[in-house]
KEDRENFI-27089 format. One line per field, with one value per residue (C-alpha): residue in one letter; x negated, y negated, z. Coordinates in pm, whole numbers, plus 32768, in hexadecimal, padded with zeros to 4 digits. Layout:
residues N
rest	(A | ...) $
xx	(X | ...) $
yy	(Y | ...) $
zz	(Z | ...) $
This chain:
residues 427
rest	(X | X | X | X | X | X | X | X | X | X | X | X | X | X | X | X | X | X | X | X | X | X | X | X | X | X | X | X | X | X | X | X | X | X | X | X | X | X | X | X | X | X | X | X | X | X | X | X | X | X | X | X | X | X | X | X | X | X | X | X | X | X | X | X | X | X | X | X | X | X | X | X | X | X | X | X | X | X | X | X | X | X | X | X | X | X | X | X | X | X | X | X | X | X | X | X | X | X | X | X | X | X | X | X | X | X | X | X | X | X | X | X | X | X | X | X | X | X | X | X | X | X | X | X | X | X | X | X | X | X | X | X | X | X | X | X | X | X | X | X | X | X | X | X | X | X | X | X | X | X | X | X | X | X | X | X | X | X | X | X | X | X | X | X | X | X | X | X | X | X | X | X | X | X | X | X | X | X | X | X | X | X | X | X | X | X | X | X | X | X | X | X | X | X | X | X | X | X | X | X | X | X | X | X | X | X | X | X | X | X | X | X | X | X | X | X | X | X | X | X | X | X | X | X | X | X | X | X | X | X | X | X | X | X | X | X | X | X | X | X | X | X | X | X | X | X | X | X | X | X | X | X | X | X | X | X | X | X | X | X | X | X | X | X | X | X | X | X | X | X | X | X | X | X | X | X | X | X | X | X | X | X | X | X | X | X | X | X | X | X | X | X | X | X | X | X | X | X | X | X | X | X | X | X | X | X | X | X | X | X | X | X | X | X | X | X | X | X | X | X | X | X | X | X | X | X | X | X | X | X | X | X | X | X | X | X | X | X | X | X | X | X | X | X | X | X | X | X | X | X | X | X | X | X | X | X | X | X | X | X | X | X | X | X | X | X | X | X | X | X | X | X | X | X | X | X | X | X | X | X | X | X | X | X | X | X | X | X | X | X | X | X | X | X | X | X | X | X | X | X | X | X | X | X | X | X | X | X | X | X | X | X | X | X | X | X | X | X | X | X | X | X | X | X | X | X | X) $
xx	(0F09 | 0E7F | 0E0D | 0CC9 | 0D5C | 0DDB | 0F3F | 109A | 1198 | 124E | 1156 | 108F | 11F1 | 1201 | 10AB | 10E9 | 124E | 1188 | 10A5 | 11A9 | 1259 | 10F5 | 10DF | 1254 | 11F5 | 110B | 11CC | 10F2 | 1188 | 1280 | 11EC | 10A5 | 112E | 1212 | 10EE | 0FE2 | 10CA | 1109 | 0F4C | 0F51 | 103D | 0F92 | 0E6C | 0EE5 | 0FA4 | 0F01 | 0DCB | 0D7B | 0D12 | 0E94 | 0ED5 | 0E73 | 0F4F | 107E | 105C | 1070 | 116E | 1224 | 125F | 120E | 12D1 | 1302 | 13D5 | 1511 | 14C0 | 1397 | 1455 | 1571 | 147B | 13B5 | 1531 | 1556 | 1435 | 1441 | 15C5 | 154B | 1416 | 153D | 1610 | 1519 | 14A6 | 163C | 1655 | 152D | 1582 | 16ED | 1673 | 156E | 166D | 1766 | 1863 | 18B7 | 18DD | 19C0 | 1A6E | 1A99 | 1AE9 | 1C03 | 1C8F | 1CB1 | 1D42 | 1E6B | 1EA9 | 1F09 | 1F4E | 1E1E | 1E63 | 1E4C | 1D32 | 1CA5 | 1CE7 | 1CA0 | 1B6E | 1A92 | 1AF8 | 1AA4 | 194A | 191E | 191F | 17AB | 16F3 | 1604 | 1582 | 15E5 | 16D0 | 17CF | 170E | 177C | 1909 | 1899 | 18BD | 1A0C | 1A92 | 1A3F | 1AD6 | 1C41 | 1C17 | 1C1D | 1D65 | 1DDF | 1CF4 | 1C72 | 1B7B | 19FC | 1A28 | 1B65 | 1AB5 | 1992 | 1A93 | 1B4F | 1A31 | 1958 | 1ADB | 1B54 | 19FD | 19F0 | 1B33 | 1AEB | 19E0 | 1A8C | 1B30 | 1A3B | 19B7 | 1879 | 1844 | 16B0 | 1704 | 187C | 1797 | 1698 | 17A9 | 184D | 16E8 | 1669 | 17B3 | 1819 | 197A | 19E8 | 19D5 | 1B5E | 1BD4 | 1B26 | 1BA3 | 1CF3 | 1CF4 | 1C4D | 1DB0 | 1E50 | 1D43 | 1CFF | 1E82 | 1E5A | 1D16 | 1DA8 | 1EF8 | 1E2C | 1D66 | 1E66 | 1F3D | 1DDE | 1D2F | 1E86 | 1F47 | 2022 | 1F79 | 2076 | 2082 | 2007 | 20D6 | 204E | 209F | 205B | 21AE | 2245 | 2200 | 20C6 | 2064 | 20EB | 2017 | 1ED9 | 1F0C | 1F40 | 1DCE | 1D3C | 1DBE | 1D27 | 1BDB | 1BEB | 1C24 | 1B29 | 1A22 | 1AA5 | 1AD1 | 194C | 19D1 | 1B0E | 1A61 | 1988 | 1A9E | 1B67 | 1A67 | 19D0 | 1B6F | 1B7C | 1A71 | 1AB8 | 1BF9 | 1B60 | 1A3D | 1A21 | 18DA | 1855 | 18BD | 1837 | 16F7 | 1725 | 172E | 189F | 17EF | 16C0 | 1749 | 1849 | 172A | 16B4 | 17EA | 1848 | 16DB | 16FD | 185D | 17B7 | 16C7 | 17E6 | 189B | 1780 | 16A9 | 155D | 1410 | 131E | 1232 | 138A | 13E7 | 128B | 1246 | 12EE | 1203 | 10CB | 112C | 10D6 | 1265 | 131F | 11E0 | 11FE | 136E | 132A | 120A | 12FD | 13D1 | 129E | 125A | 13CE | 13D3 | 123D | 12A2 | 13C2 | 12F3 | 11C6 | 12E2 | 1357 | 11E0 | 1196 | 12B1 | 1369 | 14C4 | 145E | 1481 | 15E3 | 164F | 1630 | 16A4 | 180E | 1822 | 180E | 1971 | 1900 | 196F | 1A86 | 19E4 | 1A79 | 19EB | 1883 | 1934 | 197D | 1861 | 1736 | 176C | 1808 | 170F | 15FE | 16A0 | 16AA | 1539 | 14BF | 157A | 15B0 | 16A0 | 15A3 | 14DB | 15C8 | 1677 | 14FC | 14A2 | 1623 | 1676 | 152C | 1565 | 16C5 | 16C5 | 16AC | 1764 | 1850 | 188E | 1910 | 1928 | 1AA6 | 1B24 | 1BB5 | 1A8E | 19CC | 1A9B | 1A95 | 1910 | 190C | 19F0 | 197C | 1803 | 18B8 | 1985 | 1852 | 177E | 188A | 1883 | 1725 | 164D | 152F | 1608 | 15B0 | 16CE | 176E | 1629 | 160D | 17A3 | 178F | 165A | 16F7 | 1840 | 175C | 182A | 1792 | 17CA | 187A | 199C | 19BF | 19BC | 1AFD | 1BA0 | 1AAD | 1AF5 | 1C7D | 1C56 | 1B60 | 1C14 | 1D8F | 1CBE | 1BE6 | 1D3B | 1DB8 | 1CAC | 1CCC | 1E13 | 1DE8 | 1CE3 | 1E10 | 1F31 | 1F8B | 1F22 | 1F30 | 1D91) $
yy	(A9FB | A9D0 | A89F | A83A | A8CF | AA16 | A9CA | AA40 | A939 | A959 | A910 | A80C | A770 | A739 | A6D2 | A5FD | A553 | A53A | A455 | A37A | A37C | A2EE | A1E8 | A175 | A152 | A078 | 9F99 | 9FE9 | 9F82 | A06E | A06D | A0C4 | A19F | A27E | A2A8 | A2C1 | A3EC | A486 | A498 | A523 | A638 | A66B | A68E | A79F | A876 | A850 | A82D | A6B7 | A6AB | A6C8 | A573 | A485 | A53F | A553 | A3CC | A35F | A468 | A3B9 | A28D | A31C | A23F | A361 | A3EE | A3A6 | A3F8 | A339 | A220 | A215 | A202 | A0D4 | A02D | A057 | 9FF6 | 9E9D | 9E7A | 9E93 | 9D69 | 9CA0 | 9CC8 | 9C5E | 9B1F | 9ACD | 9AE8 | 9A39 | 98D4 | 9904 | 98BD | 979F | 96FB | 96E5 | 9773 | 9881 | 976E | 96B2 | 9847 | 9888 | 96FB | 96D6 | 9838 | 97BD | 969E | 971E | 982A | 979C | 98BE | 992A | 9AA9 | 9A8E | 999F | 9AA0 | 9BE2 | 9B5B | 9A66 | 9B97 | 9C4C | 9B01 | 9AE0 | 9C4D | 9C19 | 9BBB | 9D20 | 9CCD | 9D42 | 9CD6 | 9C0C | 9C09 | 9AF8 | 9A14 | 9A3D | 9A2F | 98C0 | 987F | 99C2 | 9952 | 97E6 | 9876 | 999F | 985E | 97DA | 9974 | 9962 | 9AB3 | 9B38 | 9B5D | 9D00 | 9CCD | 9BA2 | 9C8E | 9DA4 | 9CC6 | 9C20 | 9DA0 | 9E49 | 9D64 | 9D06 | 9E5F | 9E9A | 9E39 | 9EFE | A07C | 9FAF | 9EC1 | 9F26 | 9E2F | 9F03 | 9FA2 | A0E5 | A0EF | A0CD | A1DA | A2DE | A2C2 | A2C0 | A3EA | A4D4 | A474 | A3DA | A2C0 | A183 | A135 | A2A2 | A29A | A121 | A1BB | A29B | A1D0 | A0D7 | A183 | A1AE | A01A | 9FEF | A0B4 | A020 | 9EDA | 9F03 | 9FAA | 9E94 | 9D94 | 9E85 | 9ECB | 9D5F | 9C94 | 9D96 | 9CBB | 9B5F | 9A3F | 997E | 9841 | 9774 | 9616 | 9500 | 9439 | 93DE | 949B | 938F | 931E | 94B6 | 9510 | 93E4 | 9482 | 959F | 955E | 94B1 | 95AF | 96C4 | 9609 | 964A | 9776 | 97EA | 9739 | 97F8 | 9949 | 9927 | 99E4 | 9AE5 | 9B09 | 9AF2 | 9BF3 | 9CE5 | 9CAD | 9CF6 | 9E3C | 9ED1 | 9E57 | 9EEA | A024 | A03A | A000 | A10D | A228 | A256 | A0FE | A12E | A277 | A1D3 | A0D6 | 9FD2 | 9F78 | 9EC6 | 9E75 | 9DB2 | 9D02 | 9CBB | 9BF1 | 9B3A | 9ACE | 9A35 | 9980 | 990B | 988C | 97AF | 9716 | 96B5 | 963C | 959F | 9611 | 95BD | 96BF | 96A1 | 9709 | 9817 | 98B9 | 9875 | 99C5 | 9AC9 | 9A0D | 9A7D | 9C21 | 9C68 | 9C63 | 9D6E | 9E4A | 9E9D | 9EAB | 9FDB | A0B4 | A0C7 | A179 | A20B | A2C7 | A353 | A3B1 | A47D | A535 | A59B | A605 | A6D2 | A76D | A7FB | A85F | A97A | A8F2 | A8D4 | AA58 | AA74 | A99A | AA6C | ABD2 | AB62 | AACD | AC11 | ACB8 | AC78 | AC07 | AA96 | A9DB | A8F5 | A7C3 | A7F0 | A7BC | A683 | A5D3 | A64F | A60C | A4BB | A435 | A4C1 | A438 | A2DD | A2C9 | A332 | A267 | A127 | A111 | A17B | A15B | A27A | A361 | A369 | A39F | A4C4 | A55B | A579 | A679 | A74D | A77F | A78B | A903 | A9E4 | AA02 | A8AF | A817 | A673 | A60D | A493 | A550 | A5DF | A49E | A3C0 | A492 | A49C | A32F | A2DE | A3C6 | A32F | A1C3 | A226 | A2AF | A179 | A067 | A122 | A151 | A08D | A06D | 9FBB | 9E41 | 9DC8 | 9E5A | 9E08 | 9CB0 | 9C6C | 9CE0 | 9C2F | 9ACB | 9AFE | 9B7E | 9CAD | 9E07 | 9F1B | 9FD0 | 9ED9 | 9EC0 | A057 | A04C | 9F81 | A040 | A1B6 | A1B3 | A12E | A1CC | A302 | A298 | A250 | A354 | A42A | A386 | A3A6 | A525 | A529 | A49A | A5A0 | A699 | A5F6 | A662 | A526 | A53E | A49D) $
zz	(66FB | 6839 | 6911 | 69E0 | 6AE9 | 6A47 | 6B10 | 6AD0 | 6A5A | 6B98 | 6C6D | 6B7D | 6B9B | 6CE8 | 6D26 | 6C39 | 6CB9 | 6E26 | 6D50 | 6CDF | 6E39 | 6EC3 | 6DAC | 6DDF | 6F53 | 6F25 | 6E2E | 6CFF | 6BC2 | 6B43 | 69DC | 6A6B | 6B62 | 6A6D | 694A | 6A5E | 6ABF | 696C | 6918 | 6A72 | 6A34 | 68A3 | 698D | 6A68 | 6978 | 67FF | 6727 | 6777 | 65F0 | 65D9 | 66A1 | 656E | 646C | 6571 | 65C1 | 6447 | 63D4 | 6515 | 643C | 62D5 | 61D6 | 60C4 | 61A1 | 6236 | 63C1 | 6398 | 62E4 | 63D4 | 64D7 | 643C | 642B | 655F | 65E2 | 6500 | 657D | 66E7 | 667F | 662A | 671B | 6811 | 6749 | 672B | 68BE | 6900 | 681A | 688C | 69CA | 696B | 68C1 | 69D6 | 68F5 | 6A07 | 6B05 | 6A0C | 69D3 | 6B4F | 6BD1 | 6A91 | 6AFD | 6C9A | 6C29 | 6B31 | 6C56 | 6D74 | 6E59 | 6F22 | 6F1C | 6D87 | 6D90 | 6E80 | 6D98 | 6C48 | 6C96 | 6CF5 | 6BCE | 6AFE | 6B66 | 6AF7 | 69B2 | 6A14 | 6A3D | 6B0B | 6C1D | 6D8F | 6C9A | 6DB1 | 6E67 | 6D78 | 6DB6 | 6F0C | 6F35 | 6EB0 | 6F79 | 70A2 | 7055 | 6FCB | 70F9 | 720B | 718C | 71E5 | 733F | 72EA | 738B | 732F | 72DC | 721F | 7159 | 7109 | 70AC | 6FC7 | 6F1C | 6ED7 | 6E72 | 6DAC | 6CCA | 6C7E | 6BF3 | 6AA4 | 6A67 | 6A25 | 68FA | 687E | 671E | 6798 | 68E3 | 685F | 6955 | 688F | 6713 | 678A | 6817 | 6693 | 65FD | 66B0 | 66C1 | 6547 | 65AD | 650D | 6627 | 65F4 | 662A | 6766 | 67F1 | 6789 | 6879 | 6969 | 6973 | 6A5A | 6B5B | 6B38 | 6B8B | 6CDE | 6D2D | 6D0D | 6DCC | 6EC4 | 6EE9 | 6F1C | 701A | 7109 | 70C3 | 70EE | 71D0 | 72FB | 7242 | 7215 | 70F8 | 70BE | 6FD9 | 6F26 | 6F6C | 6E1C | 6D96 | 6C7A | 6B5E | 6BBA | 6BD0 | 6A66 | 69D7 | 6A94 | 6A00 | 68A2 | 68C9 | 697E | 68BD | 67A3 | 685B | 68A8 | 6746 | 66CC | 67BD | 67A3 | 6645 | 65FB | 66CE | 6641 | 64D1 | 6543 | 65A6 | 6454 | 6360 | 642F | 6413 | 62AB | 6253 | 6323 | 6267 | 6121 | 6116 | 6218 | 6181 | 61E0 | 631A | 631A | 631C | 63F6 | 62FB | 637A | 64A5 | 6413 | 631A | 640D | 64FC | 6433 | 63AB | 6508 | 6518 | 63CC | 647E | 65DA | 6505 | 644E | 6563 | 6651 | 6550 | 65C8 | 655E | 6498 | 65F0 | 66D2 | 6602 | 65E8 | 6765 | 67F6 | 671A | 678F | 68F4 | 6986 | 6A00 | 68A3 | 682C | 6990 | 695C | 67E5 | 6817 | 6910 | 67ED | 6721 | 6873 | 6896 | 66FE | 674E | 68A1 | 6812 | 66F4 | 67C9 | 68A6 | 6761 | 671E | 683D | 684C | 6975 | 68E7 | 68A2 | 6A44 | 6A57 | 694C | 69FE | 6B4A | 6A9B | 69CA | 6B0B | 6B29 | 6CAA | 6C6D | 6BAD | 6A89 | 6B1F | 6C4B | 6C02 | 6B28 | 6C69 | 6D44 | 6C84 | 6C14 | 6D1A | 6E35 | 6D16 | 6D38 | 6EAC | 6EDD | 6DDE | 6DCE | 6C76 | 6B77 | 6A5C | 6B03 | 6B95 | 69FD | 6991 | 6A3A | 6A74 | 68FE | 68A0 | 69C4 | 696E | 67D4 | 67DE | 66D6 | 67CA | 681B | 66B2 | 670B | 66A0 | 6711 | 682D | 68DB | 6851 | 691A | 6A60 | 6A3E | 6A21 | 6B34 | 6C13 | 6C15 | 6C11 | 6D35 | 6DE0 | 6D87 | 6E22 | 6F65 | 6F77 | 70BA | 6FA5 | 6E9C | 6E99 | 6E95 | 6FD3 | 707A | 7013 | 7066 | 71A1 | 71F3 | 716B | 7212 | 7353 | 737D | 73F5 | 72E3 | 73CD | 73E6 | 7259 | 723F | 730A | 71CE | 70AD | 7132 | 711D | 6FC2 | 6F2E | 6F9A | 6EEB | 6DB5 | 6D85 | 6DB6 | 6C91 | 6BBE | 6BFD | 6BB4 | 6AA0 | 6A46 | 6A85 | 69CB | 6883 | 67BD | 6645 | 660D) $
């Protein structure tokens, strides 16, 4: 079927990804930005009477794509409303100030703090660690790039292996890989990217020992570590149930249920522990930002689908069976060039996984996991993710200055994650 514009899909495609690249510029939404982008594209290459049918069987319940999707979508919903009253609780204060005070060496305060205050996906979230990094990072005397570098490096090291992370939950959703397979593989990436951290943030830093005496210390710590169970404990709730039921039912989790259903459990959790009113726990879905990051979700699932029928993957298909390029190769390109340009995970996973699910291009956890990765990677670099931008500009440090710290290690881990690609593992 063809379009308004009678256009082939390769060109209707990248008409239609200069489109998003102007929205993304100009800080539009991403949920509006990635379904504005998928009517364009229905516009260009098919019968716009096709657009309604293709945007409900996107999310059709009597089937299991459009089911998954719909879990997904209601997973991601949650999420969102779980970060936003952790926050207006205080209970990731209470998480973050227990953690800096059971630690008491500044480098781990330093690496794991970041990573702490991750377990909030949002966006420009690093602006929260921001604070406490740059406290800890004076005891060290670093400098103002090297605090920036440590507080954008180390936030983002949880993510690859966070079964909360909503680019991590779409990747499995859209390539059909179970969530777990792919964090599995994703361990040894998170090791490198953490002892790379430490060796470039900390490298020729003395340690700064305490000087709270050793009694006095294990006391503080048996309170605090009280604390800080208590406020990680929807998270860690959260975790629990989505690998119990992971390992109970592949088919749940097949649906995105595994999530969905833990979501929601770490919610139930929060309220326990905090004791919030009906009128606090309602507050974050009567506010735009939980529903924005909510509709990208719908947005991804509706592009890829739109990509699908327009005949694009068609295009991808012919130039791999060319034999002119190596499979992986467009596996670390694409998404992570996707990521960079865009700024955002979410979209670079959205529009990498149609153009590469060919016939030729089966998904396993393997190439799952170096698709996801490589349009993480891409995204952590990139001058147009918030975070970077927002780091730099609290710790008023020129990008330049951080990219000296953030180019050597992106570098050592995407390495590893290739290699890990290349490795003989048994998933």
């Amino acid at each position: 079927m063809l379009g308004l514009g009678l256009l082939d899909p390769l060109t209707a495609v990248v008409i239609s990804f200069c489109f998003l690249g102007v929205l993304l510029y100009r800080r539009v939404n991403l949920g509006i930005t990635l379904t504005a982008t998928a009517v364009l594209l229905a516009l260009l290459s098919l019968d716009w009477r096709s657009i309604p049918s293709i945007a409900y069987a996107t999310v059709d319940p009597l089937k299991s794509e459009g089911l998954l999707a719909i879990s997904v979508i209601l997973a991601t919903f949650g999420i969102m409303w779980l970060s936003q009253l952790y926050k207006e609780t205080g209970e990731i204060a209470k998480l973050s100030d227990s953690l800096s005070r059971i630690i008491k060496n500044p480098k781990i305060v330093l690496s794991v703090l970041p990573a702490v205050i991750g377990f909030l996906p949002v966006a420009g979230g690093a602006l929260m660690s921001a604070p406490i990094v740059d406290s800890e990072a004076e005891k060290l005397k670093l400098k103002p790039e090297r605090k920036a570098y440590v507080n954008l490096w180390f936030r983002h090291t949880i993510f690859p292996v966070y079964p909360l992370s909503q680019p991590l939950i779409v990747t499995a959703a859209l390539t059909g890989i179970a969530i777990f397979s792919i964090i599995l593989l994703q361990i040894p990436t998170v090791i490198v990217m953490v002892a790379v951290g430490f060796l470039v943030g900390f490298w020729k830093i003395p340690s700064v020992k305490s000087g709270e005496d050793s009694e006095t210390a294990r006391s503080n710590a048996t309170l605090e570590l009280k604390r800080f169970l208590k406020s990680f404990s929807p998270i860690l709730v959260t975790i629990v149930v989505a690998v119990f039921i992971d390992a109970l039912s592949y088919g749940l989790s097949r649906l995105g249920f595994d999530v969905l259903i833990a979501t929601f459990a770490g919610l139930v959790a929060l309220v326990i522990i905090s004791r919030m009113s009906r009128n606090f726990l309602v507050k974050p879905i009567k506010e735009w930002g939980i529903y924005g990051v909510t509709l990208a979700v719908y947005g991804a699932f509706l592009l890829r689908k739109v990509i699908d029928a327009s005949g694009f993957s068609e295009v991808f298909k012919q130039f791999v069976a060319s034999g002119n390029v190596d499979v992986a190769l467009p596996l670390i390109v694409i998404p992570s060039v996707l990521g960079f340009l865009t700024g955002s995970p979410l979209g670079a996973i959205a529009i990498s996984v149609p153009v590469l699910k060919a016939e030729v291009l089966t998904f396993s956890p393997k190439t799952a996991a170096l698709l996801y990765i490589s349009a993480y990677l891409g995204y952590t670099i990139a001058p147009t993710h918030l975070c970077f931008t927002f780091t730099a500009d609290y710790f008023k440090s020129p990008l330049g200055k951080v990219y000296k710290y953030v180019i050597p290690s992106f570098i050592v881990t995407f390495a590893t994650a290739v290699l890990v690609y290349f490795l003989p593992f048994p998933i």
